[in-house]
C-alpha positions in Angstrom: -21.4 23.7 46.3 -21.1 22.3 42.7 -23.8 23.6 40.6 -25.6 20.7 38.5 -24.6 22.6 34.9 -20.9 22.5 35.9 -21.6 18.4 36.4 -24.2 17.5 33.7 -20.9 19.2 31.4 -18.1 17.4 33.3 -20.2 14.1 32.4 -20.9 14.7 28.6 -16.6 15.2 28.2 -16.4 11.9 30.2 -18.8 10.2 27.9 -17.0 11.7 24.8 -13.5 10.8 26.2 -14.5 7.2 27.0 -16.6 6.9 23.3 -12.8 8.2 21.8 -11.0 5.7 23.1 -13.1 3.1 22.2 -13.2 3.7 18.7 -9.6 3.7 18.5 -8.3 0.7 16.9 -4.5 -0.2 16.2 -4.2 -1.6 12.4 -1.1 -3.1 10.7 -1.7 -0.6 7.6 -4.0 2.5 7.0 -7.3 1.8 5.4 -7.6 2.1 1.5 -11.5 1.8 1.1 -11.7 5.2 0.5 -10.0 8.1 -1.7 -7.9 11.0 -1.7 -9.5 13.9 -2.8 -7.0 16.4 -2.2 -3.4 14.8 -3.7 -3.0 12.1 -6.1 -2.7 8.9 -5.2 -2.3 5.3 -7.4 -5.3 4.8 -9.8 -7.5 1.9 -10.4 -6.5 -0.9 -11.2 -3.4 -0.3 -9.2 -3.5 -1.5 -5.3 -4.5 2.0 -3.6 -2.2 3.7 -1.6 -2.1 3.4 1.9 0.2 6.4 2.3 1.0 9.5 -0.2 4.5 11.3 -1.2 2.9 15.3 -0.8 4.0 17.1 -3.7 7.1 18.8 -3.7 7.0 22.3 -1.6 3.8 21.2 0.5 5.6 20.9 3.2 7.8 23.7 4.5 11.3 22.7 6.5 11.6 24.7 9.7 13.9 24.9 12.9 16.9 22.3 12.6 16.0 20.9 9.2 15.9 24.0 7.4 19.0 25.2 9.1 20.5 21.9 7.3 19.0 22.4 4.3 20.7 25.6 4.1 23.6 24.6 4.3 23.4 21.9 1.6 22.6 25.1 -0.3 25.7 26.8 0.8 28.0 23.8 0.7 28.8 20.9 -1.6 25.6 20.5 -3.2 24.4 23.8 -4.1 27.7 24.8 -5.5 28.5 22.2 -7.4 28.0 23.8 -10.7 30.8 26.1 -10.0 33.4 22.8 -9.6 32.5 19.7 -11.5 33.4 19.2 -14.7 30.1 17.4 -15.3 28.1 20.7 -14.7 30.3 22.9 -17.3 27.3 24.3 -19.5 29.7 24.7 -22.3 29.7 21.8 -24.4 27.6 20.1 -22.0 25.2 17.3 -24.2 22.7 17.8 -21.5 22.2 21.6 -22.7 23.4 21.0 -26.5 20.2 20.8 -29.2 21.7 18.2 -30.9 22.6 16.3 -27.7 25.7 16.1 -28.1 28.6 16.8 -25.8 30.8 15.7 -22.7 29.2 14.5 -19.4 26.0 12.8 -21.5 25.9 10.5 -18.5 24.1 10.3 -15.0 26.1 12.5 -13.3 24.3 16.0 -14.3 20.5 14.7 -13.8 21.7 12.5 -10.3 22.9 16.0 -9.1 19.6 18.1 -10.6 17.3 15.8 -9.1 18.1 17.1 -5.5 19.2 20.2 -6.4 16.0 21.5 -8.0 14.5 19.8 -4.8 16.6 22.2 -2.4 15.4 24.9 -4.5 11.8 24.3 -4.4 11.3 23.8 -0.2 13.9 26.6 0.7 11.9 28.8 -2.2 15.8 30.1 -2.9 15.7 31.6 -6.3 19.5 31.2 -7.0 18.8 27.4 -7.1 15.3 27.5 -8.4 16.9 30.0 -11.6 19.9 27.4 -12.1 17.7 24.1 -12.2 15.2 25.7 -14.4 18.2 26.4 -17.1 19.1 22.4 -17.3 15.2 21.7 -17.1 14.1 23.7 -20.1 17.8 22.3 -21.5 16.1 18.8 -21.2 12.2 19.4 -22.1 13.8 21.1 -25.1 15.4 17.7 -25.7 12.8 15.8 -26.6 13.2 14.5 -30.3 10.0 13.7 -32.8 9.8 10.1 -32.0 10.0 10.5 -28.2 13.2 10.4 -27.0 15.2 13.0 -25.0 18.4 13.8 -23.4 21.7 12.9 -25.0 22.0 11.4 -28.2 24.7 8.7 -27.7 23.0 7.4 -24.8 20.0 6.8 -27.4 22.6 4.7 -29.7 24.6 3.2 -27.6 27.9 4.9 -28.3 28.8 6.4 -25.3 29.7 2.9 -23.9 30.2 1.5 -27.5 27.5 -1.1 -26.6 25.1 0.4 -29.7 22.1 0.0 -27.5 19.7 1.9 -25.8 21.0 3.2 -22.1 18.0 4.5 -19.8 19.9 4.7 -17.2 20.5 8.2 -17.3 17.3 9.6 -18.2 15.6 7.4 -14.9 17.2 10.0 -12.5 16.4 13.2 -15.2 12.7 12.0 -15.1 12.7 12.4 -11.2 13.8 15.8 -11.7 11.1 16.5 -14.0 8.8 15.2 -11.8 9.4 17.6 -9.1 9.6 20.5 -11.3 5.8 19.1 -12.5 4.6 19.1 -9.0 6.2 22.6 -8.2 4.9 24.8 -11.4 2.3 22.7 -13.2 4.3 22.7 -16.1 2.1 20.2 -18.4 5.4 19.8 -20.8 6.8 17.6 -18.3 3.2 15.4 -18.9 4.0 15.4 -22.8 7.1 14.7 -22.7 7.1 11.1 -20.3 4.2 10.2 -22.6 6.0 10.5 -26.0 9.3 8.8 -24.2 7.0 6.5 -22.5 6.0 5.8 -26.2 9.3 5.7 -27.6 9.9 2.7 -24.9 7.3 0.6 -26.2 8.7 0.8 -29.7 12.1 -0.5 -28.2 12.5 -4.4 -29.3 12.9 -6.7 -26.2 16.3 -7.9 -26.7 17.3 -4.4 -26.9 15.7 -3.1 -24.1 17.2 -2.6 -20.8 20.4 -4.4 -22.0 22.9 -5.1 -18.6 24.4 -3.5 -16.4 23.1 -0.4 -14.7 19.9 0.2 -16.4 18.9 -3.4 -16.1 19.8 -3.1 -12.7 17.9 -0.1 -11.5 14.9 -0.2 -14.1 12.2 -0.2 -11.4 13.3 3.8 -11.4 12.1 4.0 -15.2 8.7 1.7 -13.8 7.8 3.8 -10.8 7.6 7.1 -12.7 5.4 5.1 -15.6 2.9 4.6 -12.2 3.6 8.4 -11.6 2.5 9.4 -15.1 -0.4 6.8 -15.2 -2.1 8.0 -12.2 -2.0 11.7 -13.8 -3.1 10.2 -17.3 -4.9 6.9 -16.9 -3.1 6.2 -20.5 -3.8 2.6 -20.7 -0.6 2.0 -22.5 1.3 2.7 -19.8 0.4 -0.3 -17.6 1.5 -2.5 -20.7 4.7 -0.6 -20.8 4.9 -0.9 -16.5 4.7 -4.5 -17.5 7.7 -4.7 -20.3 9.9 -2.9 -18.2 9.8 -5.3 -15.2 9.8 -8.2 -17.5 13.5 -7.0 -18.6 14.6 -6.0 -15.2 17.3 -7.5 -13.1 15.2 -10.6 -11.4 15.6 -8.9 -7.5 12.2 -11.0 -7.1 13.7 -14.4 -7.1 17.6 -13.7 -5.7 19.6 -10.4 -5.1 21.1 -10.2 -8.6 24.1 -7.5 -7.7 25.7 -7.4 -4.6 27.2 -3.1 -5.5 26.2 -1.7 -2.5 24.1 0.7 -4.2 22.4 -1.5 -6.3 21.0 -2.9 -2.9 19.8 0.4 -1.5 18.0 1.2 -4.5 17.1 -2.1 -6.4 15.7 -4.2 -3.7 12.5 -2.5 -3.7 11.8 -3.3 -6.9 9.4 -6.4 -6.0 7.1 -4.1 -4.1 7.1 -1.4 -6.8 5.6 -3.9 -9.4 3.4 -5.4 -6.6 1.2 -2.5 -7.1 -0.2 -3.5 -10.6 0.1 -7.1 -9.8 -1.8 -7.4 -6.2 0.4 -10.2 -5.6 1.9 -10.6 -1.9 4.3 -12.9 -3.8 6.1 -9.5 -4.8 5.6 -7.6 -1.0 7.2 -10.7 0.4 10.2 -10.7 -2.3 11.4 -7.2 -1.3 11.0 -8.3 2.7 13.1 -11.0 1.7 15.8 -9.0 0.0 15.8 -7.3 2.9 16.2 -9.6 5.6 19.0 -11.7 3.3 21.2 -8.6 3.2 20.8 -7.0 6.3 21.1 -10.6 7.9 24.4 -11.2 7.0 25.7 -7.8 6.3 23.8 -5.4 8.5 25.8 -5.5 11.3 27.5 -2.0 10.7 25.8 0.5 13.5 23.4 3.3 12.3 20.9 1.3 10.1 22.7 0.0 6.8 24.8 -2.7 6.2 28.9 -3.4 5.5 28.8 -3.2 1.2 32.1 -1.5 0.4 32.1 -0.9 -3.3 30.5 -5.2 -3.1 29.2 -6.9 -0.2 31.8 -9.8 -0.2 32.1 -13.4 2.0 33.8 -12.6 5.1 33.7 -8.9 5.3 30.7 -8.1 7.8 32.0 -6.9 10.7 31.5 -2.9 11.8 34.3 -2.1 10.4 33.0 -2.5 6.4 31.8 0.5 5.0 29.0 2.1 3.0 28.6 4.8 0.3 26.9 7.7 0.8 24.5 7.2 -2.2 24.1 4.3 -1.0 22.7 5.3 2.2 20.3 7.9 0.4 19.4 5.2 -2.0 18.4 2.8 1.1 16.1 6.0 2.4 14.6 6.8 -0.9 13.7 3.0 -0.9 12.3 3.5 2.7 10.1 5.8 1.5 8.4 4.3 -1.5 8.0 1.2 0.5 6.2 3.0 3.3 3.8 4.8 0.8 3.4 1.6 -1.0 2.7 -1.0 1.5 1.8 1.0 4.6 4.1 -0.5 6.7 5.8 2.0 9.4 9.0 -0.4 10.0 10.1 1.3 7.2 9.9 4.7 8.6 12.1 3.6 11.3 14.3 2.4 9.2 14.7 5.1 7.2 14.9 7.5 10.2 17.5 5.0 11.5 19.6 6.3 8.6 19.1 9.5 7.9 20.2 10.6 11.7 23.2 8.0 12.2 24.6 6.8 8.9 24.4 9.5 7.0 25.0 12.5 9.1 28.9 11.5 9.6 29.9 11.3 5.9 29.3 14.6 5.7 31.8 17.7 7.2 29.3 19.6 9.4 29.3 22.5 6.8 27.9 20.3 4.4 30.9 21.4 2.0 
């Protein structure tokens, strides 16, 4: 016989199940009414996020992914420094006070931004000891009217252009970033601000000159946003807005058809969309999107057939794609799924990361 408790309970989890399911509701985006207390997120008056990047080393790899990991840190990657001619500490501007030296380029921070990365999740202290040389190399850097890194990228005459070239110190500040997030180290703070300063004292037609930097500048705008929402520095939204005013114009038209340029660039739109509000700028990066993918995106495994340039005629799934490229394109994924909320963009990145990229890689990651 069923006693009446063992009813009156099996009737209250009923009622709860059936009041659950109707207050689930299926929406195109997460809510943004309220804020996060716990991590930061994008600061009034920028669109809120829908979605937030955890800082670096919240999140622990296990099983398969670790296992990967580690061998990145075993392989190519983490031994890098003890091949390229780029890493060689002596000489190297990147480590030089005067900042000058060989390999003043992108090649050292493009490298330290993963590496210091790899260091922080595994908690390997090998890696974590090496980045930290280069990162105390670069907040050393930092000259008394802002600037930092290697001098001739500052004057021009590493590509004899005699202009600024940001390009380079776009990737470093990603690697600065992380190594905020990870310690706490407030130098990292001052530093973006007095180069952040610097920028605004660059003239316009000197600012962002082509190719590369012009190219890839919504790097240089996104970690204005990062700094902003740890600062609130008003000065920092005018800056946001100088720097897209001088990018490449990937609102109105793909303006370089380098594969990586793609992967990385076409977000741009949707980067700037959160100061402006604008769906105008949501829309443009959808667009990119659809135009390249459309034509080009017939290659299996989530990217599209660029070669070293997407040209007429080449298409098929035979073209190929770099592997930057194919990082680039899940980096983008990313920010555009934090920024707009939109989980197509998580399937597309996942698209990539487990068919694209695995194969252009030897399995020992070396």
């Amino acid at each position: 016989m069923t006693r009446p408790r063992t009813i009156f309970i099996a009737t209250v989890v009923l009622l709860c199940v059936d009041a659950l399911y109707a207050s689930i509701r299926v929406v195109p985006v997460p809510p943004t009414a309220a804020t996060n207390d716990f991590y930061v997120g994008n600061r009034p008056p920028l669109a809120p996020s829908p979605l937030l990047k955890l800082p670096i080393g919240a999140i622990q790899p296990a099983g398969w992914l670790h296992r990967q990991i580690e061998l990145q840190a075993d392989g190519f990657s983490g031994r890098l420094g003890e091949i390229s001619k780029f890493l060689k500490k002596e000489g190297n501007a990147w480590l030089a006070a005067d900042g000058q030296g060989h390999s003043p380029w992108e090649e050292l921070p493009y490298w330290l931004k993963g590496f210091g990365d790899m260091g922080y999740v595994l908690g390997d202290k090998r890696i974590i000891d090496e980045a930290k040389v280069w990162i105390e190399a670069i907040l050393s850097s930092r000259q008394p009217d802002g600037w930092f890194g290697p001098v001739p990228n500052k004057t021009g005459e590493r590509d004899k252009k005699m202009i600024p070239d940001l390009w380079p110190n776009m990737v470093a500040l990603n690697a600065l970033q992380s190594y905020y997030e990870y310690t706490g180290d407030t130098r990292v703070l001052e530093l973006m601000q007095a180069y952040f300063q610097w920028e605004m004292t660059v003239p316009e037609e000197k600012f962002l000159e082509p190719f590369w930097q012009q190219q890839r500048a919504s790097d240089n705008l996104a970690s204005v946003y990062w700094l902003y929402n740890r600062t609130g520095q008003e000065f920092l939204l005018q800056l946001a807005q100088k720097i897209h005013r001088n990018t490449a114009d990937w609102t109105e038209t793909v303006p370089s058809w380098h594969n990586v340029n793609i992967a990385q660039c076409f977000r741009a739109p949707a980067v700037y969309y959160q100061q402006t509000k604008d769906p105008y700028f949501l829309q443009a990066t959808d667009r990119n999107y659809n135009m390249i993918w459309g034509v080009y995106g017939q290659v299996p495994g989530g990217m599209f057939g660029g070669d070293e340039n997407c040209r007429r005629g080449y298409y098929g799934p035979r073209q190929g794609i770099e592997t930057c490229a194919s990082v680039e394109f899940m980096l983008s994924c990313e920010m555009l799924l934090k920024i707009a909320g939109d989980l197509v963009w998580a399937d597309r990145c996942e698209d990539v990361a487990f068919n694209t990229f695995p194969p252009a890689l030897t399995a020992d990651l070396k």
